[in-house]
C-alpha positions in Angstrom: -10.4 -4.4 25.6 -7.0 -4.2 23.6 -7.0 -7.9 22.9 -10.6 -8.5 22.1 -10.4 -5.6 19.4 -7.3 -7.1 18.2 -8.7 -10.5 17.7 -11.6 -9.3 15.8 -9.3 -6.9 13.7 -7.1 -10.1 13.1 -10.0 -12.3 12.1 -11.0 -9.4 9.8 -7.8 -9.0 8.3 -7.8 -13.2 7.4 -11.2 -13.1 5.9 -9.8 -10.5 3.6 -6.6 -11.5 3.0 -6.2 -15.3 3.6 -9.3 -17.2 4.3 -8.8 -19.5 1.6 -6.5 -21.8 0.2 -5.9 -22.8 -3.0 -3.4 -25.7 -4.7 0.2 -25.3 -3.2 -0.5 -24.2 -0.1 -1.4 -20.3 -1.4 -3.8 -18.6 0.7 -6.3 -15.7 -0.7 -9.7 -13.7 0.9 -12.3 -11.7 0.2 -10.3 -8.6 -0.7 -9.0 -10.5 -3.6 -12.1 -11.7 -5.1 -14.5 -8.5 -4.4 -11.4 -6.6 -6.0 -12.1 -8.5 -9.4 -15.5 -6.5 -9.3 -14.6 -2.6 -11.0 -14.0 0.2 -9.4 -16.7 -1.1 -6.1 -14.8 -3.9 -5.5 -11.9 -2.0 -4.9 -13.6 0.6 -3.1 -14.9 -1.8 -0.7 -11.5 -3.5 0.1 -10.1 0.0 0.7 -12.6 1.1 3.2 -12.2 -2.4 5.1 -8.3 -1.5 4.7 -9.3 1.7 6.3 -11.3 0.4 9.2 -8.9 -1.6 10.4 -6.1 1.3 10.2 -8.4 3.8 11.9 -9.1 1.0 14.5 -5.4 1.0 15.3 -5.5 4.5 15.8 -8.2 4.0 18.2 -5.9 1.5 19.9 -2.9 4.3 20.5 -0.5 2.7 17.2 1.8 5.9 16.5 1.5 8.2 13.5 4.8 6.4 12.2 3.0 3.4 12.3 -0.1 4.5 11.0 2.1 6.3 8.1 3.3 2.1 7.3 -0.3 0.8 7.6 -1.3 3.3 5.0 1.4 3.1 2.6 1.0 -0.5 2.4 -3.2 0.1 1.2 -2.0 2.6 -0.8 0.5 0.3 -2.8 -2.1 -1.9 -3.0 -4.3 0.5 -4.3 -2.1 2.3 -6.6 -1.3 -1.2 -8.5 -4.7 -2.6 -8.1 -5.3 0.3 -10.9 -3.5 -2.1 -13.4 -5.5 -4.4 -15.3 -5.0 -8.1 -14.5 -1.5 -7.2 -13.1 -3.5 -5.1 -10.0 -5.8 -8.3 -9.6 -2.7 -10.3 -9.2 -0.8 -8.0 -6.9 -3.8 -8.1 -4.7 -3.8 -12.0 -4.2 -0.3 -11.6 -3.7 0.3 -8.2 -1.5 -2.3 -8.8 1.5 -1.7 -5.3 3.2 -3.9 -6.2 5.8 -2.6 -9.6 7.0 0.9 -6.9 7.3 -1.1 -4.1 9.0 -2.2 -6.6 11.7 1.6 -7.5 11.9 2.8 -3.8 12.4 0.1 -3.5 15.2 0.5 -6.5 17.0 4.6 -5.6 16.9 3.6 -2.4 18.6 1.4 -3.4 21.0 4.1 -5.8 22.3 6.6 -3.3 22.3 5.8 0.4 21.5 8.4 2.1 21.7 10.9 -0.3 19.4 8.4 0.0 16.8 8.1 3.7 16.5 11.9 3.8 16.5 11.6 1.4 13.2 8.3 3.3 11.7 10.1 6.3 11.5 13.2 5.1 10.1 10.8 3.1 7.2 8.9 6.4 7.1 12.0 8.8 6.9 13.3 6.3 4.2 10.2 6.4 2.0 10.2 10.2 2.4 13.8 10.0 1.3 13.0 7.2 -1.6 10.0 9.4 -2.7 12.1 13.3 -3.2 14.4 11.1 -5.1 12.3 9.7 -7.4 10.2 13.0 -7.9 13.7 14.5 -8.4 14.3 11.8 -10.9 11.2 11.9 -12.9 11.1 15.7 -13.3 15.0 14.9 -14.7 13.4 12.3 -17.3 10.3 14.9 -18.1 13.4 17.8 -18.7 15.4 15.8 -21.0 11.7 14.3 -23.0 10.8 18.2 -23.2 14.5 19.4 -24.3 15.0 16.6 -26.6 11.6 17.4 -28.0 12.1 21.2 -28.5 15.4 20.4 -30.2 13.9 18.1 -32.6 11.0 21.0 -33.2 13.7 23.4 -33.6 15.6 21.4 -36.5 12.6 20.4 -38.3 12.2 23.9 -38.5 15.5 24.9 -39.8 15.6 22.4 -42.6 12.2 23.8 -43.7 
């Protein structure tokens, strides 16, 4: 049952992500041309993305897992947002040909794999409260540099 859902997840994932080829050898899908479409296209690519991710949940793939399988749509996503430089990410990125990857590296060996989610997970945590951190740093010093400017406007005055 396991194999026969993976193969039809894994000739999913090719259709979106790398059923073509183009000049040099570079290979693109679906994902990437519907994605040229506003706002639907992407919307359609992200509940393919999510199909195959809630299929691997179906399959037993651990939260850690699951965790990597969504941050990798969500990248895509998040850049996808970007005009032109989104549309070129997502003929680049293919999180789905990398989501097969994670699951077929769990099914052949589950618990390695949810040893090494979690470490990627506990890193992006990590990676993320620093870079909140940082950014409400860069907003403080914007707002303070601001007020002080305000402030000396209004002295001179």
């Amino acid at each position: 049952m396991k194999k026969q859902k993976l193969k039809e997840l894994q000739k999913l994932s090719s259709i979106l992500d790398s059923k073509f080829e183009a000049p040099f050898g570079f290979r693109f899908g679906l994902d990437a041309l519907i994605g040229l479409i506003p706002v639907i296209g992407d919307w359609i690519g992200a509940a393919m993305s999510i199909y195959i991710i809630s299929q691997a949940a179906s399959m037993g793939v651990g939260n850690a897992t699951l965790i990597r399988m969504a941050i990798n749509v969500a990248l895509e996503n998040i850049i996808d947002m970007i005009p032109v430089v989104g549309n070129v990410f997502d003929f680049y990125w293919k999180a789905n040909n990398r989501n097969i990857e994670l699951l077929e590296n769990h099914l052949q060996n589950p618990p390695h794999e949810t040893i090494k989610s979690r470490m990627i997970v506990g890193i992006i945590a990590v990676a993320m409260l620093l870079l909140l951190f940082a950014t409400g740093y860069v907003t403080y010093i914007i707002i303070e540099t601001f007020v002080d400017w305000v402030t000396s406007i209004n002295v001179q005055s």
